[in-house]
C-alpha positions as CSV (number, residue, x, y, z in Angstrom):
1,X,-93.8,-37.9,75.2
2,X,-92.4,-39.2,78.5
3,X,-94.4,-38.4,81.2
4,X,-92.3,-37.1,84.7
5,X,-92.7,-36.5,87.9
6,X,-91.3,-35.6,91.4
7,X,-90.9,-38.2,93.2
8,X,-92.0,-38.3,96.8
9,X,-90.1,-39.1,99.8
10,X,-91.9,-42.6,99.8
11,X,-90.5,-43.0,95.7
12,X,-87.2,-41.9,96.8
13,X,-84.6,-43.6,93.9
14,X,-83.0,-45.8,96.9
15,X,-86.3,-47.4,97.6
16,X,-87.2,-47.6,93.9
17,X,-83.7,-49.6,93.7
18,X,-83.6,-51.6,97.5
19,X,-87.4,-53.2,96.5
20,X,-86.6,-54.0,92.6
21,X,-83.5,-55.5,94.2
22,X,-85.3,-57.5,97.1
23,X,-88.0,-58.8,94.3
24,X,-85.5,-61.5,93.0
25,X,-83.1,-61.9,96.6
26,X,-84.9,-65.4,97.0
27,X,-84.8,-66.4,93.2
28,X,-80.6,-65.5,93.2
29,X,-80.3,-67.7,96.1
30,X,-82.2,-70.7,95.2
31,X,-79.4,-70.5,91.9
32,X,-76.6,-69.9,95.0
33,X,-76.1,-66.6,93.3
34,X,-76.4,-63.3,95.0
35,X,-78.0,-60.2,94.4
36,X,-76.3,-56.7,95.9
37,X,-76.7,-52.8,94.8
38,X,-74.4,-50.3,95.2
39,X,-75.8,-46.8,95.2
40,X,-73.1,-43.8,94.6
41,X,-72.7,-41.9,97.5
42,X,-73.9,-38.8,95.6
43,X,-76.7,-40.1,94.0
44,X,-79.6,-37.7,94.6
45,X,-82.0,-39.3,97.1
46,X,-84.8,-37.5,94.9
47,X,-84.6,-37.3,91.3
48,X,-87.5,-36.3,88.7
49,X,-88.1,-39.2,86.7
50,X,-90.8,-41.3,85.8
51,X,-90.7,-44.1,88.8
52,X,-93.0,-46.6,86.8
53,X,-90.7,-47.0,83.9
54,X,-87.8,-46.8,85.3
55,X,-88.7,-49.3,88.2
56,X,-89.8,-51.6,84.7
57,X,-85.9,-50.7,83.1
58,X,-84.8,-51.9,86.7
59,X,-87.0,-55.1,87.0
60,X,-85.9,-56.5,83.2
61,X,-82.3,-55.6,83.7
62,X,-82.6,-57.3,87.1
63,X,-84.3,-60.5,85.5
64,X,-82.3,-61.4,82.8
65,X,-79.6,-60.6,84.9
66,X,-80.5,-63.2,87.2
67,X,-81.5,-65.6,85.1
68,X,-78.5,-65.8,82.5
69,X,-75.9,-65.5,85.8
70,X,-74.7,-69.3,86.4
71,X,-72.4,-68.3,89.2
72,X,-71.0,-65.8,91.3
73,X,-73.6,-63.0,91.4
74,X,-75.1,-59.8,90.1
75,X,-74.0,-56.3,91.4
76,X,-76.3,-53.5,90.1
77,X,-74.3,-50.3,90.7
78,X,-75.8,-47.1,90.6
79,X,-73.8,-43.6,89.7
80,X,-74.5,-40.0,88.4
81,X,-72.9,-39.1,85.5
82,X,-73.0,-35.6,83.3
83,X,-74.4,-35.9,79.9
């Protein structure tokens, strides 16, 4: 089972996203890429989740992203959406 939590204000989503993000800045430019996210303006700033795997979901998307993107750059845009 998946385990969850609250996350606190110092786990807040926007922080989870900003410092997965900021991990590869220096790696997009040394390819003369960049790196941006976009965060919907509703996006909860709290959210129960599990922040360890979904930072992990963040940092592989992030990667390959990165290192199969010749030119231009990577945008990783963030939204709420009803299921």
């Amino acid at each position: 089972m998946w385990g969850t939590l609250r996350w606190s204000q110092g786990n807040s989503t926007s922080i989870v996203f900003r410092n997965s993000v900021e991990l590869f800045i220096t790696q997009a430019a040394s390819k003369g890429i960049y790196l941006d996210v976009i965060q919907d303006e509703v996006f909860p700033k709290d959210a129960i989740g599990d922040s360890g795997r979904i930072r992990q979901i963040l940092l592989n998307v992030i990667v390959n992203a990165v290192k199969f993107t010749s030119q231009g750059g990577v945008t990783l845009k963030v939204n709420v959406s009803e299921t």
